[in-house]
N, CA, C and O atoms as CSV, one atom per row, in Angstrom:
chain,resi,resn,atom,element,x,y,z
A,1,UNK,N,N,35.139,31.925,8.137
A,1,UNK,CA,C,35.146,30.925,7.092
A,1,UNK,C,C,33.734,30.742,6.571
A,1,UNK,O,O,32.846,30.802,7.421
A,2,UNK,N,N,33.404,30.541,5.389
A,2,UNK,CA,C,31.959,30.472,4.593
A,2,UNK,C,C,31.666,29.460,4.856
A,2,UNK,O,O,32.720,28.848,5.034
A,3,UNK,N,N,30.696,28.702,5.042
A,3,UNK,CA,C,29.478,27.916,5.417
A,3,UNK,C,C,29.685,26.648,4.484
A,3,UNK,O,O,29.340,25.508,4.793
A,4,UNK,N,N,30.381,27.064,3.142
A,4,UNK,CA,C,30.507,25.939,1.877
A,4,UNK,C,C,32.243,26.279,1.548
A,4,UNK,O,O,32.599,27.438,1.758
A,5,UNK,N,N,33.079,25.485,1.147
A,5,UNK,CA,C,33.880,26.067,0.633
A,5,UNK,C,C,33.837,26.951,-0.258
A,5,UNK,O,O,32.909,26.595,-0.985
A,6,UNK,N,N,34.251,27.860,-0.646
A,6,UNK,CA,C,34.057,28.668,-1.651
A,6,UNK,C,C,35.114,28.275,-2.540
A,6,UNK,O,O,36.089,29.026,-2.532
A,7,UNK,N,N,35.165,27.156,-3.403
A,7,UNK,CA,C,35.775,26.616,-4.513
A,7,UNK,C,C,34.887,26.594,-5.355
A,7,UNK,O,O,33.719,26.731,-4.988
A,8,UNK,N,N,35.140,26.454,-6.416
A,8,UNK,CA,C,34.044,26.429,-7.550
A,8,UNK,C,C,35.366,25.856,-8.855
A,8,UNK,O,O,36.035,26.594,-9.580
A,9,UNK,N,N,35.395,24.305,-8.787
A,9,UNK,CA,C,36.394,23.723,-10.217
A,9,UNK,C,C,35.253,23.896,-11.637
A,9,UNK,O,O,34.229,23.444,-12.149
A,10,UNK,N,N,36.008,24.604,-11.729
A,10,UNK,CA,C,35.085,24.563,-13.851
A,10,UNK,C,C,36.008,24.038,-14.378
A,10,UNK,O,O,37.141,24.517,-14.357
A,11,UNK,N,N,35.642,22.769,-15.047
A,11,UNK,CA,C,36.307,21.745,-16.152
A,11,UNK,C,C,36.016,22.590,-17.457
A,11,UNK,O,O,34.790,22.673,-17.526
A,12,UNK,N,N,36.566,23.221,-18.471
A,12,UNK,CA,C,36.310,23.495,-19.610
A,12,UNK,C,C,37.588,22.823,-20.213
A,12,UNK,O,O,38.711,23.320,-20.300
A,13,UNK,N,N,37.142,21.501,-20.636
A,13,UNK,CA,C,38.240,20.864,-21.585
A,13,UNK,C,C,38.229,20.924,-22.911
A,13,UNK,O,O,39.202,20.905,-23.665
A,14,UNK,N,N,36.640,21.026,-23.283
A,14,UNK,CA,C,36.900,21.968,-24.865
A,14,UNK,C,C,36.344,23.291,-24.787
A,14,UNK,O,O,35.197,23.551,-25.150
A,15,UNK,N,N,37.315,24.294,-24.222
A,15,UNK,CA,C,37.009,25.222,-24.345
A,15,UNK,C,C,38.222,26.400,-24.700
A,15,UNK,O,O,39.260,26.014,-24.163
A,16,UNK,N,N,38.436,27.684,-25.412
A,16,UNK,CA,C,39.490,27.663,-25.962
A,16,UNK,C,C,39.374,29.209,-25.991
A,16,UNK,O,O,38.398,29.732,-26.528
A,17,UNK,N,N,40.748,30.242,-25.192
A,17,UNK,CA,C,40.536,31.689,-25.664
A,17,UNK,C,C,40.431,31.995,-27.476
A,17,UNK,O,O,40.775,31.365,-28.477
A,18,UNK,N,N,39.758,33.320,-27.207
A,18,UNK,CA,C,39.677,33.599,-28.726
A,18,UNK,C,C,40.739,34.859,-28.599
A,18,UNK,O,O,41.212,35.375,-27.586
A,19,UNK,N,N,40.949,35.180,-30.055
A,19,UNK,CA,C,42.328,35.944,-30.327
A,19,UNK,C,C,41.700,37.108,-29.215
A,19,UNK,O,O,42.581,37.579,-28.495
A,20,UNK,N,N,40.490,37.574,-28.999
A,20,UNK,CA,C,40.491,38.737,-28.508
A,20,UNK,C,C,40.239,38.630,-26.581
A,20,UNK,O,O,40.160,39.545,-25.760
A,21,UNK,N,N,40.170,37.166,-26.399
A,21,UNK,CA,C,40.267,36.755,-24.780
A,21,UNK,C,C,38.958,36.610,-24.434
A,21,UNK,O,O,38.625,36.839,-23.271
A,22,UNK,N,N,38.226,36.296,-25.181
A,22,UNK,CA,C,37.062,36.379,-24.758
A,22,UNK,C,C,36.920,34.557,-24.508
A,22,UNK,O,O,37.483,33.928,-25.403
A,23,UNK,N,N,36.322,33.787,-23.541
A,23,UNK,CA,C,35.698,32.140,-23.681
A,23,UNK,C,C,34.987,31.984,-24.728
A,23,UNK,O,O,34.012,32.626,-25.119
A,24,UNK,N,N,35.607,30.946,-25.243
A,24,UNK,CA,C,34.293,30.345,-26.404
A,24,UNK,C,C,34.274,28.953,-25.750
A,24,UNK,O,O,35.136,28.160,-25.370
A,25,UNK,N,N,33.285,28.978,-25.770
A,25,UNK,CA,C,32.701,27.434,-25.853
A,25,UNK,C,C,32.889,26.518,-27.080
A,25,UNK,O,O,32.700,26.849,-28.251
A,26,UNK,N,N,33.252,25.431,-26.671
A,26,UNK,CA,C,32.527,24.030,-27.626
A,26,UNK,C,C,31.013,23.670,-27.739
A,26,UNK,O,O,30.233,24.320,-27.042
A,27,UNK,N,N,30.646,22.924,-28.362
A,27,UNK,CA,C,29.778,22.447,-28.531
A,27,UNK,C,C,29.631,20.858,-27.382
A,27,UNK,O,O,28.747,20.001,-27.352
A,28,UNK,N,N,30.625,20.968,-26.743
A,28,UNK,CA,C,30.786,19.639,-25.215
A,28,UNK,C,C,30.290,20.491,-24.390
A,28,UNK,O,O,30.187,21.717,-24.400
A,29,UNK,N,N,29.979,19.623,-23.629
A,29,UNK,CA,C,29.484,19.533,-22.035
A,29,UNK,C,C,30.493,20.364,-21.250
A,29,UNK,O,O,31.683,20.199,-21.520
A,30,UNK,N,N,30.162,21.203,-20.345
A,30,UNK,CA,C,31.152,20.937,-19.569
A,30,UNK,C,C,30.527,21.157,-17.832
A,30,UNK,O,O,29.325,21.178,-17.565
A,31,UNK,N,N,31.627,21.303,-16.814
A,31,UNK,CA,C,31.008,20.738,-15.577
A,31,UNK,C,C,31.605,21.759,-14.592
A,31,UNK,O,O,32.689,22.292,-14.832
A,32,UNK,N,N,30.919,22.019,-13.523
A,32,UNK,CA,C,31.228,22.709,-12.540
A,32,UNK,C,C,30.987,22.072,-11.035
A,32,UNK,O,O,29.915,21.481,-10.904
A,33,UNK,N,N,31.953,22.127,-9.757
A,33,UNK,CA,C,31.724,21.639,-8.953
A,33,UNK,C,C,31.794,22.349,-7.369
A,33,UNK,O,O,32.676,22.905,-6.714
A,34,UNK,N,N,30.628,22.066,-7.192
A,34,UNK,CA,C,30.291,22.915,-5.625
A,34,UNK,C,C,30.709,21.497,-4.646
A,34,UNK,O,O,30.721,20.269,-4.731
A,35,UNK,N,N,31.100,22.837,-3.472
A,35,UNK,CA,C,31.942,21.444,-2.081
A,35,UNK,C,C,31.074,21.688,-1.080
A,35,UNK,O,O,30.735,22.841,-0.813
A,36,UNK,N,N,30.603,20.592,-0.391
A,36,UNK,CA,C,29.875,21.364,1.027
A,36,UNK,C,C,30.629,20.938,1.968
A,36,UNK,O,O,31.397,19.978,1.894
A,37,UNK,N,N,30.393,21.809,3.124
A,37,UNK,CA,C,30.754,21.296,4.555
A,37,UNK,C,C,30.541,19.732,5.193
A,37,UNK,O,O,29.912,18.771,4.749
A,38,UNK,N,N,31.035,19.840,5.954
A,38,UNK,CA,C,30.428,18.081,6.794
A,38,UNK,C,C,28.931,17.886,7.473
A,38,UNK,O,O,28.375,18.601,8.308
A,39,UNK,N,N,28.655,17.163,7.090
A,39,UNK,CA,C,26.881,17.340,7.609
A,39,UNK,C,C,26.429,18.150,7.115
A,39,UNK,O,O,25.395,18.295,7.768
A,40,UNK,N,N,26.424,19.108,6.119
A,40,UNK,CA,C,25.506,19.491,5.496
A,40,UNK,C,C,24.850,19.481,4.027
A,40,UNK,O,O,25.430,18.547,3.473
A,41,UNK,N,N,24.085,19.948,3.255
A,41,UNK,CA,C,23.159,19.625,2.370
A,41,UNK,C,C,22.735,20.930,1.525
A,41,UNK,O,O,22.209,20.988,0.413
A,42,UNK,N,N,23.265,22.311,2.702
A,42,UNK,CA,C,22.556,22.944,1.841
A,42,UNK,C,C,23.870,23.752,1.488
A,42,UNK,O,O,24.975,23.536,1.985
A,43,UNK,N,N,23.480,24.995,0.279
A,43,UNK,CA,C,24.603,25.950,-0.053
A,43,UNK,C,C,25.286,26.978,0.462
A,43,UNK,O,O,26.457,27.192,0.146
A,44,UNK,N,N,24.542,27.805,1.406
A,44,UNK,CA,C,24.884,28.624,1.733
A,44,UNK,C,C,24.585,29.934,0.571
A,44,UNK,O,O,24.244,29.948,-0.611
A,45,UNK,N,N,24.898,30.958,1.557
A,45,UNK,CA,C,24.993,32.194,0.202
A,45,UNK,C,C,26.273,32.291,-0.276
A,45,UNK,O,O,26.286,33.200,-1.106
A,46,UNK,N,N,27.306,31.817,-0.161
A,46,UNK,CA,C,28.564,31.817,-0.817
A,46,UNK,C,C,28.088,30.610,-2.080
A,46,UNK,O,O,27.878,30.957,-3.242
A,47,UNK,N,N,27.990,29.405,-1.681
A,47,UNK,CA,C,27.269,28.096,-2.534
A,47,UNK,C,C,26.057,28.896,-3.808
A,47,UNK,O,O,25.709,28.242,-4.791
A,48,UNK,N,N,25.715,29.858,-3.654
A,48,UNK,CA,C,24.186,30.208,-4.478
A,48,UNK,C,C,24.321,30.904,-4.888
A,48,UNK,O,O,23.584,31.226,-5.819
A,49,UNK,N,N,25.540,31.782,-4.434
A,49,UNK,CA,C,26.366,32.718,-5.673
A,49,UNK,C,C,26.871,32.197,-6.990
A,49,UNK,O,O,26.624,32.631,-8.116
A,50,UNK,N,N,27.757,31.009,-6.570
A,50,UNK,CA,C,28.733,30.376,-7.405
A,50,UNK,C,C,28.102,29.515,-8.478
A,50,UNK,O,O,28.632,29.427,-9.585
A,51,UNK,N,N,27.024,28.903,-8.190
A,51,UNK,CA,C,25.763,28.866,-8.549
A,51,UNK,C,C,25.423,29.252,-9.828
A,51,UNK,O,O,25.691,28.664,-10.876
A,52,UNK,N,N,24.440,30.912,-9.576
A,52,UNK,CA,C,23.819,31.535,-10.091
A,52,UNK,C,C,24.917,31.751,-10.769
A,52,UNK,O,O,24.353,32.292,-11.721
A,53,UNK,N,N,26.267,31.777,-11.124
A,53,UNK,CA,C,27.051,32.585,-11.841
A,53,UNK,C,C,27.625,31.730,-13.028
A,53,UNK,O,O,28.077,32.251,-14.048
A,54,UNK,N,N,27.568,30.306,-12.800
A,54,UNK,CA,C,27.873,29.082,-13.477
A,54,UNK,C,C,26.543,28.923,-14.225
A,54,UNK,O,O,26.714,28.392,-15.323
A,55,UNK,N,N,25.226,29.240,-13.939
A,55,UNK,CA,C,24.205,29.053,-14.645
A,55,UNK,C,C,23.825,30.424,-15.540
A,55,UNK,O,O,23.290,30.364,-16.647
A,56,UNK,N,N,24.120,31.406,-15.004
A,56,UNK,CA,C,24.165,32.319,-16.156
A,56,UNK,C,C,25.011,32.301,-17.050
A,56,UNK,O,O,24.515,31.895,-18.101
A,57,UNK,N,N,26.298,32.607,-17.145
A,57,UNK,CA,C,27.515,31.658,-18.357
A,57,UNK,C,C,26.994,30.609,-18.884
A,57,UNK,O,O,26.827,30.546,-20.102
A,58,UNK,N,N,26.669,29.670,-18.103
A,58,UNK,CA,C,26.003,28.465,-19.235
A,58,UNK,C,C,24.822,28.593,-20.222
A,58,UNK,O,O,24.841,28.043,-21.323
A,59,UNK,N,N,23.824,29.325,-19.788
A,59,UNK,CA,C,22.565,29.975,-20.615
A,59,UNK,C,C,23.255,30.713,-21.315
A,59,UNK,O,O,23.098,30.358,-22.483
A,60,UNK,N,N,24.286,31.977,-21.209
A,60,UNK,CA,C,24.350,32.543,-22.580
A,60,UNK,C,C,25.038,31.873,-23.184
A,60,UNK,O,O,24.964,32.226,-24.361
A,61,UNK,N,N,25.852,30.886,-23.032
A,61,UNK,CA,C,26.701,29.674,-23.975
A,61,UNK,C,C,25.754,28.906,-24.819
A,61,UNK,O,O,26.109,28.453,-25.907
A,62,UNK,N,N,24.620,28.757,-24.370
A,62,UNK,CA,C,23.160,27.933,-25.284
A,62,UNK,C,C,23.422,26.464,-24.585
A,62,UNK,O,O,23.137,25.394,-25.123
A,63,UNK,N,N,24.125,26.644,-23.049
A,63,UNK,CA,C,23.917,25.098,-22.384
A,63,UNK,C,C,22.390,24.986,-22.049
A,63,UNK,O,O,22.125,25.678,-21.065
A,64,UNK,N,N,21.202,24.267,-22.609
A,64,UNK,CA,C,20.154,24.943,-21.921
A,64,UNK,C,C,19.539,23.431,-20.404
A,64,UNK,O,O,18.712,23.454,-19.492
A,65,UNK,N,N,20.474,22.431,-20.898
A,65,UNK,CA,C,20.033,21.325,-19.800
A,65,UNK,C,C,21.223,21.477,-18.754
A,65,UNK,O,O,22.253,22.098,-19.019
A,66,UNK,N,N,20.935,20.742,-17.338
A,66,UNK,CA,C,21.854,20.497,-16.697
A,66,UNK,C,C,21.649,18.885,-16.001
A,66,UNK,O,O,20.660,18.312,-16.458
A,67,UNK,N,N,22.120,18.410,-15.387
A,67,UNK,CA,C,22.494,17.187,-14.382
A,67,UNK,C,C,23.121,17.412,-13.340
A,67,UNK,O,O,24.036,18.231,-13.422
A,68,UNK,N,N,22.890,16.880,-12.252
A,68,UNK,CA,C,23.722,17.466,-11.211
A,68,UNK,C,C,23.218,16.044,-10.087
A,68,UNK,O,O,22.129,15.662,-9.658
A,69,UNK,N,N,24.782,15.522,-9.907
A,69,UNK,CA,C,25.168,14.561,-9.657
A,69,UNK,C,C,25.701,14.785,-7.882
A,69,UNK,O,O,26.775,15.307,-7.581
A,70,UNK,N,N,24.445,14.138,-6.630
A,70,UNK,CA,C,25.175,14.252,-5.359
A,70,UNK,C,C,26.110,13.531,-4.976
A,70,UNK,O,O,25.883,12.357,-5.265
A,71,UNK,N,N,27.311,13.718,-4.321
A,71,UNK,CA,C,28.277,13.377,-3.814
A,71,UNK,C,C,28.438,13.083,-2.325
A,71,UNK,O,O,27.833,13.960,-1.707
A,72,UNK,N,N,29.014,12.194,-1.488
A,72,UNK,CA,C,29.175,12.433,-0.196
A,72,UNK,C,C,30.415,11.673,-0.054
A,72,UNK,O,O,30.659,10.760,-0.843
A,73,UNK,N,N,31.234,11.988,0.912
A,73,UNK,CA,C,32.506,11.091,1.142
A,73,UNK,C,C,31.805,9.884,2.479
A,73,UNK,O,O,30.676,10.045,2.942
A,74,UNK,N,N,32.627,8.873,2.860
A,74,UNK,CA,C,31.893,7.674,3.224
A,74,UNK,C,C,31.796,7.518,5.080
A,74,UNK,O,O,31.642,6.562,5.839
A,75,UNK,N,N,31.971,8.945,5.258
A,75,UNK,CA,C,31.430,8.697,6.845
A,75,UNK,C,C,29.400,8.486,6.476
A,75,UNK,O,O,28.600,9.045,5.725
A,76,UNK,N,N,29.324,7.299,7.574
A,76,UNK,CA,C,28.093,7.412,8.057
A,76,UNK,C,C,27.543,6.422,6.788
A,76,UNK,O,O,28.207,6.402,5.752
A,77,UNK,N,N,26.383,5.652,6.896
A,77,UNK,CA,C,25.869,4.895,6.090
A,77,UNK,C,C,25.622,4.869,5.059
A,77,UNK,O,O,25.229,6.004,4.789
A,78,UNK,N,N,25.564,3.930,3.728
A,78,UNK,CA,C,25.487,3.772,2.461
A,78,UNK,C,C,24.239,4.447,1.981
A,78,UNK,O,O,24.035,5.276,1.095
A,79,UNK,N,N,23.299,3.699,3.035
A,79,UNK,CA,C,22.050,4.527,2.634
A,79,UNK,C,C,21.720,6.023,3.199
A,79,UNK,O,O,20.653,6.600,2.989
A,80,UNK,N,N,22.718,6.513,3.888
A,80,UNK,CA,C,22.184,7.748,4.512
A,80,UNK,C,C,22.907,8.759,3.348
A,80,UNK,O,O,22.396,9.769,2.866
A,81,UNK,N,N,24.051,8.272,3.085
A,81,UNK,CA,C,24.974,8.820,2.108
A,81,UNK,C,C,24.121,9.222,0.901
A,81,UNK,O,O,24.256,10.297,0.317
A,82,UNK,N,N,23.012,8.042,0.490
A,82,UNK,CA,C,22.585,8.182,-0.871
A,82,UNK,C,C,21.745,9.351,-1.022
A,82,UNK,O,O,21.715,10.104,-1.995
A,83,UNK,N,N,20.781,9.457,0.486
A,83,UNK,CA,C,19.793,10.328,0.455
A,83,UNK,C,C,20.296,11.572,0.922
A,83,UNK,O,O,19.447,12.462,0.963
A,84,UNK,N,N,21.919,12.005,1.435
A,84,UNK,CA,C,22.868,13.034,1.791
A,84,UNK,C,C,22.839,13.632,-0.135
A,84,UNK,O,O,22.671,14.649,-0.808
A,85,UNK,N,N,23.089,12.389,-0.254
A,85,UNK,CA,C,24.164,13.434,-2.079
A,85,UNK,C,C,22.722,13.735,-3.169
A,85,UNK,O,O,22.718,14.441,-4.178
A,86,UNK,N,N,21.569,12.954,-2.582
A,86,UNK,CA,C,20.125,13.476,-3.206
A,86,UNK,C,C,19.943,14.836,-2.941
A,86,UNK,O,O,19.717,15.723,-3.765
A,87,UNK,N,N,20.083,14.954,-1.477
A,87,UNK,CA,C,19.929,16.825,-1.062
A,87,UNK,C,C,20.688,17.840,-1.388
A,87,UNK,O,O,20.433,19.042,-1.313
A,88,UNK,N,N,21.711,17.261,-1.786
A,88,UNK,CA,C,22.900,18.029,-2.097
A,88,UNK,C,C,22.419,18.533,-3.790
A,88,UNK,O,O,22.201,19.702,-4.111
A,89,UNK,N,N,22.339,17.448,-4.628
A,89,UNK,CA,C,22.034,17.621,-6.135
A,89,UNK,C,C,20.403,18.638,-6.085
A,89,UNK,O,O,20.474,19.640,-6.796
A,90,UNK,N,N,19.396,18.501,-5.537
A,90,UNK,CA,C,18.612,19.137,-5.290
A,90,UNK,C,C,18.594,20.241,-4.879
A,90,UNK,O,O,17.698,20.971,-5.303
A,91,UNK,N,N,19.507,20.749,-3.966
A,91,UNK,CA,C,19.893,22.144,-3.453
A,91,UNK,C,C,20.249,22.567,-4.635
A,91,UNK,O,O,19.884,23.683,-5.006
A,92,UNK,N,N,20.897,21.888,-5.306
A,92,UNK,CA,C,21.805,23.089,-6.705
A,92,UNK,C,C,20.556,22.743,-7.391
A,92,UNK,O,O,19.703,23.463,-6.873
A,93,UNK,N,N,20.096,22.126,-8.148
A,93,UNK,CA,C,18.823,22.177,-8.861
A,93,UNK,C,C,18.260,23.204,-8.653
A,93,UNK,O,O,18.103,24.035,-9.548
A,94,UNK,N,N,17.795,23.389,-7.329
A,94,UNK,CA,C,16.941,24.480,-7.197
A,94,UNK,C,C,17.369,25.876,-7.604
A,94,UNK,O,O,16.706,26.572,-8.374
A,95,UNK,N,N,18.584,26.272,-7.010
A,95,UNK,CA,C,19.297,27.037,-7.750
A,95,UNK,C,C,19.167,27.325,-9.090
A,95,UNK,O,O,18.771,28.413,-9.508
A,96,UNK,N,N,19.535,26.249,-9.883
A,96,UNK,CA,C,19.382,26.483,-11.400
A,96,UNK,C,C,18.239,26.564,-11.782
A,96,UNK,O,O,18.226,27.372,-12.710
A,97,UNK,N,N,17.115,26.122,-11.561
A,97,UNK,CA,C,15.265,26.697,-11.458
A,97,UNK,C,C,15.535,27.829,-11.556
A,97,UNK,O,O,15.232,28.551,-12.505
A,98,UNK,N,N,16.189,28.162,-10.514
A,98,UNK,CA,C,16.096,30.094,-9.779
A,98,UNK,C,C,16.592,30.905,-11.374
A,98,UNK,O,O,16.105,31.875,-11.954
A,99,UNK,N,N,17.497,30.210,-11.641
A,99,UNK,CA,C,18.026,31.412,-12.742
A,99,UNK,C,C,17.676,30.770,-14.146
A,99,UNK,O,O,18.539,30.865,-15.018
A,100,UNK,N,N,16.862,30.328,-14.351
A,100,UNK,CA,C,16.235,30.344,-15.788
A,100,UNK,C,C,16.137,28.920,-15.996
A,100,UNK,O,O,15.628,28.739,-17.103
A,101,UNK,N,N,16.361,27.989,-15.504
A,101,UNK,CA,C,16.113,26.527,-16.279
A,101,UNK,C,C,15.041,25.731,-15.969
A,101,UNK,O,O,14.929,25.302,-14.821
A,102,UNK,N,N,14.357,25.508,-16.689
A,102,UNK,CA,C,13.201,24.327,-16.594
A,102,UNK,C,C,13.586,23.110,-15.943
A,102,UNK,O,O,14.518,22.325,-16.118
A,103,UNK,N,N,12.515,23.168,-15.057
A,103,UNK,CA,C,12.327,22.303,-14.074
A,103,UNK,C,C,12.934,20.769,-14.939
A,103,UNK,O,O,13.929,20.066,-14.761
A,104,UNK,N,N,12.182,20.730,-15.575
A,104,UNK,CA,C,11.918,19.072,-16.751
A,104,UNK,C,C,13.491,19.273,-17.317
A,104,UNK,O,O,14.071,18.233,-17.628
A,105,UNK,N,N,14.277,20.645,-17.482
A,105,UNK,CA,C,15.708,20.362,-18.269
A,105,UNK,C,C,16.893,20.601,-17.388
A,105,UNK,O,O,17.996,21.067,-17.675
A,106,UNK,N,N,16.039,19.845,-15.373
A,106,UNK,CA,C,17.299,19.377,-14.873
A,106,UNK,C,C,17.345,18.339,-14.259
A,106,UNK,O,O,16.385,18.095,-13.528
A,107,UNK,N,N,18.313,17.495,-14.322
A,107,UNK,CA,C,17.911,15.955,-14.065
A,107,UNK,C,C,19.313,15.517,-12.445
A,107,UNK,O,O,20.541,15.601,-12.460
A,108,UNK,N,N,18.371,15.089,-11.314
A,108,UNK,CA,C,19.014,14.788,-10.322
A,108,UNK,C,C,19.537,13.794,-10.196
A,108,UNK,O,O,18.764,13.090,-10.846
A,109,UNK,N,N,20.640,12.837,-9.688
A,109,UNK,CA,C,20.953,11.978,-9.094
A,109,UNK,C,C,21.748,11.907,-7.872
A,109,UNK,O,O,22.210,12.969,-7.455
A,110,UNK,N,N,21.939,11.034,-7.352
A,110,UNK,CA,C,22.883,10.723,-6.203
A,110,UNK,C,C,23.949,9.825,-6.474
A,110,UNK,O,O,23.685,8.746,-7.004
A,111,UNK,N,N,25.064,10.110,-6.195
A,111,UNK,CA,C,25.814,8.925,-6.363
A,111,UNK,C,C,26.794,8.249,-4.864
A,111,UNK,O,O,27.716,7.435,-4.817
A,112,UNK,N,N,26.031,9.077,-3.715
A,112,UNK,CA,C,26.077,8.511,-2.355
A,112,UNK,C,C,27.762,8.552,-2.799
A,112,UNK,O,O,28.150,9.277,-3.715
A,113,UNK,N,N,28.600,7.750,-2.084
A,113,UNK,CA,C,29.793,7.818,-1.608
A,113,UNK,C,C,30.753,6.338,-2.692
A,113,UNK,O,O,31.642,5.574,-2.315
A,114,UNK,N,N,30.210,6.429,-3.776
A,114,UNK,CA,C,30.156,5.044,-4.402
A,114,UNK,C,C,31.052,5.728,-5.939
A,114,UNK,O,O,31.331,4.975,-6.872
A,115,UNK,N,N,31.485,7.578,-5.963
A,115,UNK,CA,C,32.086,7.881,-6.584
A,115,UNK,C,C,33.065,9.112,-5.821
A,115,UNK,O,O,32.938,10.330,-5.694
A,116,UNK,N,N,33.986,8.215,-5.438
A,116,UNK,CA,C,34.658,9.573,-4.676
A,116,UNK,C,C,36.006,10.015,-5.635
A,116,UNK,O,O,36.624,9.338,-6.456
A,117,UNK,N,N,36.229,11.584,-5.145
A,117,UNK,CA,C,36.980,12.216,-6.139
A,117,UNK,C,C,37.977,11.483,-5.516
A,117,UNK,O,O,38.428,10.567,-6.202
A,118,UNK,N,N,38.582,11.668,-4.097
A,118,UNK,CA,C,39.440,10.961,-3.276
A,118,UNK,C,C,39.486,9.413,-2.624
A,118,UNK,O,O,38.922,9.322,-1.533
A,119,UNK,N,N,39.975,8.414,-3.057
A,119,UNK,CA,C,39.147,7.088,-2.317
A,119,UNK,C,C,40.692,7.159,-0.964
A,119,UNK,O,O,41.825,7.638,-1.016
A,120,UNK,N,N,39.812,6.318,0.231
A,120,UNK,CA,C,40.511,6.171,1.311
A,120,UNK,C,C,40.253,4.494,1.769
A,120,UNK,O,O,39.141,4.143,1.372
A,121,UNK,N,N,40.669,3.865,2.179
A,121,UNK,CA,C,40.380,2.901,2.827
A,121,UNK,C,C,39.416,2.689,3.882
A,121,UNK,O,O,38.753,1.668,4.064
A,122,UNK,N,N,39.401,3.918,4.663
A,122,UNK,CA,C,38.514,3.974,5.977
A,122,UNK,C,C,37.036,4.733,6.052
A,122,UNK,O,O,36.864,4.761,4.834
A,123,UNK,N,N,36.176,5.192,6.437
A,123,UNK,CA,C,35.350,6.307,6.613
A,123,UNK,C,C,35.813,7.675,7.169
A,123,UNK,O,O,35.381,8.288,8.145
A,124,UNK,N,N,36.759,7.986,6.341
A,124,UNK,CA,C,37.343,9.348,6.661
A,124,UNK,C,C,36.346,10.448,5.851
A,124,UNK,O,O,35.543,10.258,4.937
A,125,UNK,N,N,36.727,11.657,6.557
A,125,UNK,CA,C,35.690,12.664,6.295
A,125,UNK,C,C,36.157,13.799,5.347
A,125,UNK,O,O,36.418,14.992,5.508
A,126,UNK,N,N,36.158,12.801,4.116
A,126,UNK,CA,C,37.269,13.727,3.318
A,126,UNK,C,C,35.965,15.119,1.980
A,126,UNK,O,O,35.007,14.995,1.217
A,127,UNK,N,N,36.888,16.261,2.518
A,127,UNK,CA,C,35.825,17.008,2.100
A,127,UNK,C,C,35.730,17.355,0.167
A,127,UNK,O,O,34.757,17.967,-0.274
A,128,UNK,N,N,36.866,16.863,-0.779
A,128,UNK,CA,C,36.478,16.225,-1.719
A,128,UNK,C,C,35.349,16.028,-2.223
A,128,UNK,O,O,34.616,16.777,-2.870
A,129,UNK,N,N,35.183,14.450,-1.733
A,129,UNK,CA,C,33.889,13.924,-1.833
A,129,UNK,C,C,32.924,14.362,-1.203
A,129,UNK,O,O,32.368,13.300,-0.923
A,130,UNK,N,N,32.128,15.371,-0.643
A,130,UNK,CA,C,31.695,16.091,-0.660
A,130,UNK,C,C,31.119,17.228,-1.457
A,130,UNK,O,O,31.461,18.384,-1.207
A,131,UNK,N,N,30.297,16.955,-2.363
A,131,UNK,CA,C,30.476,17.779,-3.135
A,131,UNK,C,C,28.852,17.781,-4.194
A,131,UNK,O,O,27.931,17.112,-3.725
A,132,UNK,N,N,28.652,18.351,-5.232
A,132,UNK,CA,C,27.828,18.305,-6.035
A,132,UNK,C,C,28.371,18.880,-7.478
A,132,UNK,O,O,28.834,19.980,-7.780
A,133,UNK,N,N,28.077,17.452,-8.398
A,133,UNK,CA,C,29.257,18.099,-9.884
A,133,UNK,C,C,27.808,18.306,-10.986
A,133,UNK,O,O,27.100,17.377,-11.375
A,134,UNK,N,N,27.659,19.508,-11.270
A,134,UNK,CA,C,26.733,20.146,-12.670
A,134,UNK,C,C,27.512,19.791,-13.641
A,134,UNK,O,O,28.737,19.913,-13.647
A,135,UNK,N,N,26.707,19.251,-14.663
A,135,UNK,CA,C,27.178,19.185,-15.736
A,135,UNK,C,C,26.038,19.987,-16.683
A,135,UNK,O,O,24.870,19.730,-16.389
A,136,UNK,N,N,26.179,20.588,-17.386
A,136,UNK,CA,C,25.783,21.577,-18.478
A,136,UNK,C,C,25.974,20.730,-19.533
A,136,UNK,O,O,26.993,20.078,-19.761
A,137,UNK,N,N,24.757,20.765,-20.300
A,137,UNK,CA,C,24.873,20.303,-21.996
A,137,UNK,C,C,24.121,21.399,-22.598
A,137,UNK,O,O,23.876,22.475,-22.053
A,138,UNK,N,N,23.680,20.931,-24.096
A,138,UNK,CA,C,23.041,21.659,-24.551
A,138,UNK,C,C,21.566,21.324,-24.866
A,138,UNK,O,O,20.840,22.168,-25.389
């Protein structure tokens, strides 16, 4: 089993085949989302593939900014969570450095466990929330 899930959700909600099958883009945003394991922070080489491959498509699309928003599901503290989904958004940052984007045109946050894809009642270790969501503009 890989180190990260090897999922990779691409939201392209305005995005639309052309008669000849090729992706076209909109002129919207759109978003891609890496999952990590439990307790961890970083990508893996499965994670830095999926990566590099979401940031090249987006550069030749003319996405040239990104955001990338950390995630954690709500085992373990509010504040440990915050500085969990900081490392997480930073790991992919770096990534996107790696394959062509300016430092200054990628912007980090955390959103600790305070946006989960899945909500639970308890501190369950739901791997969901877990995660780091890129968003690509232009």
């Amino acid at each position: 089993m890989l180190s990260i899930l090897a999922t990779l959700a691409l939201t392209l909600s305005h995005a639309a085949q052309s008669p000849e099958g090729a992706l076209v883009f909109s002129a919207e945003d759109f978003e891609t989302t890496v999952y990590f394991d439990y307790g961890r922070n970083d990508l893996g080489s499965a994670g830095i593939l999926l990566v590099q491959q979401q940031a090249e498509r987006a550069l030749a699309a003319g996405f040239a900014k990104a955001k990338v928003i950390g995630h954690t599901d709500r085992a373990g503290s509010a504040e440990q969570n915050l500085k969990d989904g900081m490392e997480r958004a930073e790991a992919v940052a770096a990534v996107l450095v790696s394959q062509g984007y300016a430092e200054d045109d990628v912007e980090v946050e955390s959103a600790g466990e305070s946006q989960p894809a899945r909500r639970h009642a308890d501190e369950r270790r739901e791997p969901l929330n877990r995660r780091a969501v890129i968003i690509f503009s232009e």
